[in-house]
SEGUFI-109543 format. One line per field, with one value per residue: residue in three letters; x, z, y of N, C-alpha, C, CB in turn. Coordinates in nm, 4 decimals, m for minus. Glycine has a CB too. Layout:
BEGIN
type <- Ala	...
n.X <- X	...
n.Z <- Z	...
n.Y <- Y	...
ca.X <- X	...
ca.Z <- Z	...
ca.Y <- Y	...
c.X <- X	...
c.Z <- Z	...
c.Y <- Y	...
cb.X <- X	...
cb.Z <- Z	...
cb.Y <- Y	...
# end
This chain:
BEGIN
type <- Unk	Unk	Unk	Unk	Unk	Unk	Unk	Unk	Unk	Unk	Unk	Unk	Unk	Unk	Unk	Unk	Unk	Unk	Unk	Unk	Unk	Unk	Unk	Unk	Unk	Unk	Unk	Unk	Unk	Unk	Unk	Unk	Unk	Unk	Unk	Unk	Unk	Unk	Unk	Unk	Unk	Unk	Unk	Unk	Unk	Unk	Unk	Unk	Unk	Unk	Unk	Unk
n.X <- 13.4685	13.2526	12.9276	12.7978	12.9785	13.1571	13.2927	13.2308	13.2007	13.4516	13.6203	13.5116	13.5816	13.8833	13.9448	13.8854	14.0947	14.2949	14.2992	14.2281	14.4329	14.3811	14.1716	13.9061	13.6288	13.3272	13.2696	13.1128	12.8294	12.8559	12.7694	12.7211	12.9939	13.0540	12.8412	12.9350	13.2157	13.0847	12.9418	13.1298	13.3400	13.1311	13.1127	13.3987	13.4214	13.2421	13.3786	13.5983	13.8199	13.8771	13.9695	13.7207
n.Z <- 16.4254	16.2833	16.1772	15.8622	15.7076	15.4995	15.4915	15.3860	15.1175	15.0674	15.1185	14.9319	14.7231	14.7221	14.7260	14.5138	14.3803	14.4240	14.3523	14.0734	13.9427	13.6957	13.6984	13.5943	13.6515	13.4616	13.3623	13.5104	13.7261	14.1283	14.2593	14.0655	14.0093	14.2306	14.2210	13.9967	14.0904	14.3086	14.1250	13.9741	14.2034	14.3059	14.1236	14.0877	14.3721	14.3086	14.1406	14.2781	14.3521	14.6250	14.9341	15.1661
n.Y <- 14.9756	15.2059	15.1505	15.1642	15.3055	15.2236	14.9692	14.7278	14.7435	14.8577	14.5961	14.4254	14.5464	14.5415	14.2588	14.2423	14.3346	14.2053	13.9970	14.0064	14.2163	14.3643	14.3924	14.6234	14.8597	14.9554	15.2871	15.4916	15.5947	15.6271	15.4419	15.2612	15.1864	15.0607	14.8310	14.6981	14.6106	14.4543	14.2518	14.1369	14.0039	13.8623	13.6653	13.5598	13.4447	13.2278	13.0885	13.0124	13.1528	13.2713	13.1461	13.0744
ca.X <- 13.4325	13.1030	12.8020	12.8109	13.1543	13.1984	13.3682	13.2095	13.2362	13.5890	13.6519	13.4956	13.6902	14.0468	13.9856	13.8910	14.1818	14.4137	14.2480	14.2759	14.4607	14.3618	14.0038	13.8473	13.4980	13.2975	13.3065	12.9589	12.8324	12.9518	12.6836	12.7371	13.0841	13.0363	12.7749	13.0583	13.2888	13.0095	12.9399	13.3468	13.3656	13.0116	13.1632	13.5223	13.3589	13.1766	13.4923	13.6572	13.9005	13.8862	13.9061	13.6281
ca.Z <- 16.3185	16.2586	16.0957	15.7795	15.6936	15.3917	15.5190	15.3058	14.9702	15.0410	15.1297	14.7759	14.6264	14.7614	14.7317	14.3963	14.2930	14.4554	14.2669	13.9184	13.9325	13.5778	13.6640	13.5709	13.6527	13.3796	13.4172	13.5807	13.9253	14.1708	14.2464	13.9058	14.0211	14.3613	14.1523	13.8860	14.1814	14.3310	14.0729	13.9650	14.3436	14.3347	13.9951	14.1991	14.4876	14.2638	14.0673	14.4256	14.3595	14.7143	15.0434	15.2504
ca.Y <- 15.0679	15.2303	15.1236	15.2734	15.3524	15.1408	14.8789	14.5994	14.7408	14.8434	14.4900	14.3766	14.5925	14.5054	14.1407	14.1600	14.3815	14.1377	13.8742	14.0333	14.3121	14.3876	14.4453	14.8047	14.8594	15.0392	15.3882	15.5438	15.6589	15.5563	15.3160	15.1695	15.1286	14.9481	14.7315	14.6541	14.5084	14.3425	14.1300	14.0390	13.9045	13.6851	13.5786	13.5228	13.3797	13.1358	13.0236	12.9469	13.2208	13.3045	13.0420	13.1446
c.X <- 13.2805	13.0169	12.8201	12.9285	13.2159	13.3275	13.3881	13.2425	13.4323	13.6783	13.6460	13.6186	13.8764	14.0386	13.9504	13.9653	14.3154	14.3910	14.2733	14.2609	14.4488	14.2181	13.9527	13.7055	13.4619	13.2611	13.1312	12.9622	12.9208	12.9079	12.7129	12.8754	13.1575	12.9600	12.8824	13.1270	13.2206	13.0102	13.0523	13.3311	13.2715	13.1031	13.3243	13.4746	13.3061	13.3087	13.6241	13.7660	13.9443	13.8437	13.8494	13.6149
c.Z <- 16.3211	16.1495	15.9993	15.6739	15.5422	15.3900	15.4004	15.1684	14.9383	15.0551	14.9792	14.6937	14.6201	14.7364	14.5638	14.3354	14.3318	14.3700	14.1622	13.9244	13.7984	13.5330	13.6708	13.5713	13.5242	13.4543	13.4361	13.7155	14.0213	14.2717	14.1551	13.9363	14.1067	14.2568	14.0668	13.9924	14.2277	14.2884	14.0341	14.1110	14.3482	14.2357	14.0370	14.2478	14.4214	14.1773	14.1517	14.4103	14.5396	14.8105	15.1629	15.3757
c.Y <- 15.0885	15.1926	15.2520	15.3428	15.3376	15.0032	14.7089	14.5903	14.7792	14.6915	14.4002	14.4451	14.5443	14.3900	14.1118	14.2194	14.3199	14.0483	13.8439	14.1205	14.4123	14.4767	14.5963	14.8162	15.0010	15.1783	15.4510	15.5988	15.5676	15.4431	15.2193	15.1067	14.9940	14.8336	14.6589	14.5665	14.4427	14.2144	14.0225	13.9892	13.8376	13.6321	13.5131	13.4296	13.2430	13.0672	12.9560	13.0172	13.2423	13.1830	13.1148	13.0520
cb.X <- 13.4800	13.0855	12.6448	12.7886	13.2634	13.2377	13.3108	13.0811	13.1170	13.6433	13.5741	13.3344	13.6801	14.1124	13.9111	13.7841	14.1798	14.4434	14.1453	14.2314	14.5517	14.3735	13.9037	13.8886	13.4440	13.1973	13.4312	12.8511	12.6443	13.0436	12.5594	12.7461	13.1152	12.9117	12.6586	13.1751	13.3598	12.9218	12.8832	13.5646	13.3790	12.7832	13.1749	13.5683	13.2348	13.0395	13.5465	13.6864	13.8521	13.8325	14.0197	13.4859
cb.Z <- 16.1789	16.2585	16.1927	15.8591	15.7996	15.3022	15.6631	15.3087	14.8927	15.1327	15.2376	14.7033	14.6555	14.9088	14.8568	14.3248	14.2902	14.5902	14.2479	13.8006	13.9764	13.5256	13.7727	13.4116	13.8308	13.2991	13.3213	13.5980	14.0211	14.2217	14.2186	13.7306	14.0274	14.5304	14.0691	13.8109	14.2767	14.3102	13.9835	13.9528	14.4851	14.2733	13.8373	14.3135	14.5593	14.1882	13.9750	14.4521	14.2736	14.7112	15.1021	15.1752
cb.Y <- 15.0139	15.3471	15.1181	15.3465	15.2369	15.2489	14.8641	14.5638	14.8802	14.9424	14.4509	14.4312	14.7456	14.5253	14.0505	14.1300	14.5291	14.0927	13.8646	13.9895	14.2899	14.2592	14.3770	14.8821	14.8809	14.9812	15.4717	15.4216	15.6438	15.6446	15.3445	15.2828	15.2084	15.0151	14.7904	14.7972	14.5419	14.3670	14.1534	14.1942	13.9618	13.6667	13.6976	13.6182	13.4762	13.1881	13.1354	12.7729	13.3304	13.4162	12.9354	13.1734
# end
């Protein structure tokens, strides 16, 4: 895949809607939105939701 693509944030995103399928990022750009999943997966990631 190419540089660029969105590979990473689609990755955040899928693992944290497997995670808690419940989760709804607040509604904004769509910066604001990537940022929103961001942080739910550090906050995941840090709760050992996920084996890395």
């Amino acid at each position: 895949m190419a540089p660029g693509t969105g590979k990473t944030y689609h990755t955040v995103q899928m693992a944290v809607n497997a995670a808690e399928p419940s989760f709804s990022p607040n509604a904004g750009s769509r910066d604001d939105i990537r940022q929103d999943y961001k942080t739910r997966y550090d906050e995941l990631v840090k709760a050992g939701a996920f084996a890395l």
